[in-house]
N, C-alpha and C positions, 0 to 999 in steps of 0.2 A: 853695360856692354857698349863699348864703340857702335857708333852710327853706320861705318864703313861696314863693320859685320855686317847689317840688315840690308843692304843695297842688292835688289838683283842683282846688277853685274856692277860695277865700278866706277865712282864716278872720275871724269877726266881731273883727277888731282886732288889735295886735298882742300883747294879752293879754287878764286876767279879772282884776278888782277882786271880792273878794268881801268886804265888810264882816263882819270877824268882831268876835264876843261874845264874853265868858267871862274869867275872871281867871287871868292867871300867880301859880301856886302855888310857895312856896316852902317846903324844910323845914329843921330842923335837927337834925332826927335824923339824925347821920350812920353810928351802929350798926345795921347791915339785919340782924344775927343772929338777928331775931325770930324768936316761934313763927310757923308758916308763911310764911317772909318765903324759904327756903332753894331753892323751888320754883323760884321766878323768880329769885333770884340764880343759880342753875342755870344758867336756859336763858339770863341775860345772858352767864355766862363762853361758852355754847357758840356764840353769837352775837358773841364776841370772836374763840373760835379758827378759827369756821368764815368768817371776812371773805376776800373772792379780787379778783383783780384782771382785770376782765373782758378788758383789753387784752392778758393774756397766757394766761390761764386758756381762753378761746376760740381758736379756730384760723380768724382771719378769713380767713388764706391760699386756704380751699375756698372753689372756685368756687359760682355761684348762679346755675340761669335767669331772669332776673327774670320771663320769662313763664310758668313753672314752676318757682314757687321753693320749693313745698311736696309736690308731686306731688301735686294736689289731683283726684282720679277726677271724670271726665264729671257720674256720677250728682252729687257731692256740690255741684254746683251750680244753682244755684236756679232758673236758665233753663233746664235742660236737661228734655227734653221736649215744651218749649214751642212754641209757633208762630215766637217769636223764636231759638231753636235753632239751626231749619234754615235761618236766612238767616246766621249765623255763617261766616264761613270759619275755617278753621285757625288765621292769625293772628290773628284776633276772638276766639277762641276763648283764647288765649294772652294775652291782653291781660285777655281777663276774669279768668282768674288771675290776672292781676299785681293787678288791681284789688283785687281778694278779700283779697289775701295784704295790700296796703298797707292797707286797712281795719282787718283784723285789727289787723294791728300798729301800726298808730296810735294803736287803740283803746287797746292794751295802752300805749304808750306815755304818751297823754296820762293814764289810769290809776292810772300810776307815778307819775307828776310829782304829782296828786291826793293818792298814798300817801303819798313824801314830804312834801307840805305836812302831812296829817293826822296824820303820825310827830312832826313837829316840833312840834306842837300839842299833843299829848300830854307830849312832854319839858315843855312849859310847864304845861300843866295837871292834867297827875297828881299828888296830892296825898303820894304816897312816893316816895322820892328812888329805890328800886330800880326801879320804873315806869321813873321818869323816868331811869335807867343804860339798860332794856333799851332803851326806845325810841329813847336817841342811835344806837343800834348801827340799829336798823331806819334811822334815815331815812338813816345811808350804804348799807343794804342797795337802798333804795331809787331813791336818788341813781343806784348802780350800774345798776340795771336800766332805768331812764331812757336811759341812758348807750350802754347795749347793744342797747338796742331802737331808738335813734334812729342809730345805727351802721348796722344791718341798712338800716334805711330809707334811706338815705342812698347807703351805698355800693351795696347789692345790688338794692335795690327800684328806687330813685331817684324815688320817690311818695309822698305821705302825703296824710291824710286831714283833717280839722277832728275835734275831739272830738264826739261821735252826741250828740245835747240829753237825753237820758234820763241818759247817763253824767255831762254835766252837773249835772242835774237834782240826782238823787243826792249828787253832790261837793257842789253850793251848799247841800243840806239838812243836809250832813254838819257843813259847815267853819261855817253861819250858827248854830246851834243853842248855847248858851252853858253845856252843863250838858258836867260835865268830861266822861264817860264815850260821849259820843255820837260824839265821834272814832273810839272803840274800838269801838261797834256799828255805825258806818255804814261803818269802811272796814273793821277785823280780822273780821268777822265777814261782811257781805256786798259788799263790794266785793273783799275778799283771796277769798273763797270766789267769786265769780265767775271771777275772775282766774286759780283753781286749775280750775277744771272749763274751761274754756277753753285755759289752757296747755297740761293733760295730753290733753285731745284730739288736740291737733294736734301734742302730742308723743308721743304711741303710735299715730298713724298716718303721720305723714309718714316717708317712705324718706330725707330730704336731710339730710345729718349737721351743718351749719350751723344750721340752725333748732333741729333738734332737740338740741344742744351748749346754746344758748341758752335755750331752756325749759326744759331739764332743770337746769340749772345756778340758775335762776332760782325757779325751786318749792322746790326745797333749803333758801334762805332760807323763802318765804310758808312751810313745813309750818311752822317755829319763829314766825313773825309770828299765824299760827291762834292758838295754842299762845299764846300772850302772850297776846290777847285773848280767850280761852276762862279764864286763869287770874284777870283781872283784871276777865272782869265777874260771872265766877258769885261770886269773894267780895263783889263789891260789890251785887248785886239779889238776894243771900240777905237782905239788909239794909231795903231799898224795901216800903213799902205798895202794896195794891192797886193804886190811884189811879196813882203813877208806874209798876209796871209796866205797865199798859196803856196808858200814854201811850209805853214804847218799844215794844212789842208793834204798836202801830199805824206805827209810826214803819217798822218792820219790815215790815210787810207793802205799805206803798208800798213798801219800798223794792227788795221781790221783784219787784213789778209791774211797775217801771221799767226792772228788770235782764231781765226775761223777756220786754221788748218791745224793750229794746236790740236785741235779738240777734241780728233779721233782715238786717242789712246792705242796706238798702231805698234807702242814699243810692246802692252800688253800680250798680243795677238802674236809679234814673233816670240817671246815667251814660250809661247803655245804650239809653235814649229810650224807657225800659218808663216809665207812669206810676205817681205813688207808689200807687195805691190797688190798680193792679194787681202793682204788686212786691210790696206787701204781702199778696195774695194767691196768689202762686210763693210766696213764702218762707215762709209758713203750713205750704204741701202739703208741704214739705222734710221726708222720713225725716231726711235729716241735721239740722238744725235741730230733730227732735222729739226726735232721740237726744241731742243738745247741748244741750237744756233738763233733760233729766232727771238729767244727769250735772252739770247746775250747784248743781241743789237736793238733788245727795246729797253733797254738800259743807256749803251749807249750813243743812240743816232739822236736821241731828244736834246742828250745833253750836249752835244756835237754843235745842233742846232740854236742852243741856249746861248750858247758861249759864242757865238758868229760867226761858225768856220760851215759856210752853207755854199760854197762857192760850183757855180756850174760844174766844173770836172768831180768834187766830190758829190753832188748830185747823181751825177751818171753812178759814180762807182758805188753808191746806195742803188740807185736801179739795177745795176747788173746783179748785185748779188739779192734783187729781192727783198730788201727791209726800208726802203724808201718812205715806206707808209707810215714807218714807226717815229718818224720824227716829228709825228704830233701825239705821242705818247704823253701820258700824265704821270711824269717822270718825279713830283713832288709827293704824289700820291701812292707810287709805289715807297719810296722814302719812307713816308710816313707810317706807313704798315711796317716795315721793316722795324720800325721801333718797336710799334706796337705790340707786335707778335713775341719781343724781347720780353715786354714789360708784363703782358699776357701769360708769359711763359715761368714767370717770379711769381707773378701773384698764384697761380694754380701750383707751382711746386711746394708755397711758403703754407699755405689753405690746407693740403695734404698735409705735410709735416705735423702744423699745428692739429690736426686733426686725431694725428697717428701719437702725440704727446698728451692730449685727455686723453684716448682710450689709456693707455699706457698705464695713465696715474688712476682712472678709472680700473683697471686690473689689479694692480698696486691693492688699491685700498678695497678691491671685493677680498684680496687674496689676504689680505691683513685685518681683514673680520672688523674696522673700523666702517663706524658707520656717520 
């Protein structure tokens, strides 16, 4: 079935022309041995060994309610409370989850596709050829996750979304802009760090082993994608004058603005014959939604901070909205879990399996009278 089929309402065409800037870089240095050069030839080898193949690597076989495909709690919804609430029945109710869960994952989806393009952009326009080694690996990491998330949509959801105009917004500011390194701040830095405070949400709360297989597995990559753009732009804006830091510094704080009014899912709610001005006001009062913004910007105000874009006016603009604090986050520390949780999550799948193959062969041979 056509993807258009599954779309709530339509999306604007059957793609996006984005006239890009900037010039394909070529090098010939093909010695990467350099002093500091060893860091990032690192995480390309570990961005070789750690490549999976989603098609086998995930377990599409578990089932999925599509109207509870996350177990997403009463509270954590944006109607709930509301005057529109209590004219819900059960299956309204049910449907609103499925709505929820296809937003999400659309978002994440068209996101991906976003990344990839902004990976393959950087292969061209990073000006060392080890840049331009880690990022090949990123835009299959990426390609992958496209891949898996239009998969879920598809088979389990059987719904998807248009891409939210903010996440647009973003992408066209990212991909229009002609200066090499803005690939690397618009998507490695605040679109992957959106993309991690999102995933990991709805991967340390949801119960459904399917979703959660798929995000976990999917962060495993973004921790090293950080990790690349945290190493490639603190050497490069240790470099930059005042004047161009504060032209990405601004650039940055649109771009938090955009990401923190994405977030409401307000197309959902007109869906539902709520109007926008009043969706937008449920989805404000949302504990969940306030606890989901805070956990976006302690992903990425650290790394904002790492990279040396700390400049008075983006100070402030972390104090107005409140996450100021978090730019003394242990932002290696969440990375690192993020692995872990991946690798956590193989070993107790593979433990089970193997477990569920004795009994198997143990049944086998009580039922074969071999002794």
């Amino acid at each position: 079935m056509s993807t258009h089929e599954l779309y709530v309402r339509p999306p604007s065409g059957p793609g996006r022309e984005i006239p890009a800037t900037g010039e394909a870089r070529f090098s010939w240095e093909y010695d990467m041995a350099g002093a500091g050069r060893e860091r990032l030839l690192a995480l390309y080898q570990k961005g070789k060994d750690k490549q999976w193949d989603g098609a086998r690597r995930i377990d599409w076989a578990l089932e999925v309610d599509p109207y509870d495909p996350l177990g997403t709690p009463d509270e954590a919804l944006a109607l709930y409370g509301t005057r529109y609430w209590a004219k819900l029945s059960e299956k309204d109710k049910g449907e609103l989850r499925r709505h929820y869960a296809s937003w999400n994952f659309s978002q994440f989806l068209h996101g991906e596709q976003g990344a990839m393009v902004c990976a393959a952009r950087i292969v061209e326009s990073a000006p060392d050829l080890d840049a331009k080694f880690y990022s090949a690996t990123q835009t299959m990491d990426e390609a992958r996750h496209a891949e898996v998330y239009s998969r879920f949509l598809h088979e389990k959801i059987g719904m998807l979304y248009p891409i939210n105009g903010d996440l647009q917004s973003l992408l066209d500011d990212t991909l229009r802009d002609s200066r090499w390194d803005m690939p690397y701040l618009g998507m490695q830095v605040l679109i992957e760090g959106l993309a991690l405070a999102a995933f990991g949400m709805i991967r340390d709360t949801t119960d459904k082993p399917l979703p959660r297989q798929i995000l976990a597995y999917v962060m495993q990559d973004e921790a090293r994608h950080v990790a690349f753009g945290r190493m490639a732009l603190r050497d490069h804006y240790r470099q930059l004058g005042d004047a161009e830091l504060r032209e990405r510094e601004e650039f940055v704080i649109e771009g938090c603005h955009l990401m923190r009014d994405r977030l409401r899912g307000v197309e959902v709610l007109e869906n539902f014959g709520v109007g926008r001005k009043e969706a937008e006001e449920f989805s404000e009062r949302s504990e969940f939604l306030h606890l989901f913004r805070k956990l976006l910007f302690s992903r990425i105000v650290p790394c904002v901070k790492d990279i040396g874009l700390w400049g008075e006016r983006l100070q402030k603009a972390y104090l107005d909205m409140g996450v100021f604090d978090l730019g003394d986050s242990r932002l290696d520390l969440l990375m690192a879990q993020d692995e872990e949780i991946a690798e956590r999550l193989d070993a107790e799948r593979f433990a089970a399996e193997e477990r569920a193959r004795v009994a198997e062969v143990a049944e086998a041979i009580a039922e074969g009278g071999v002794e």
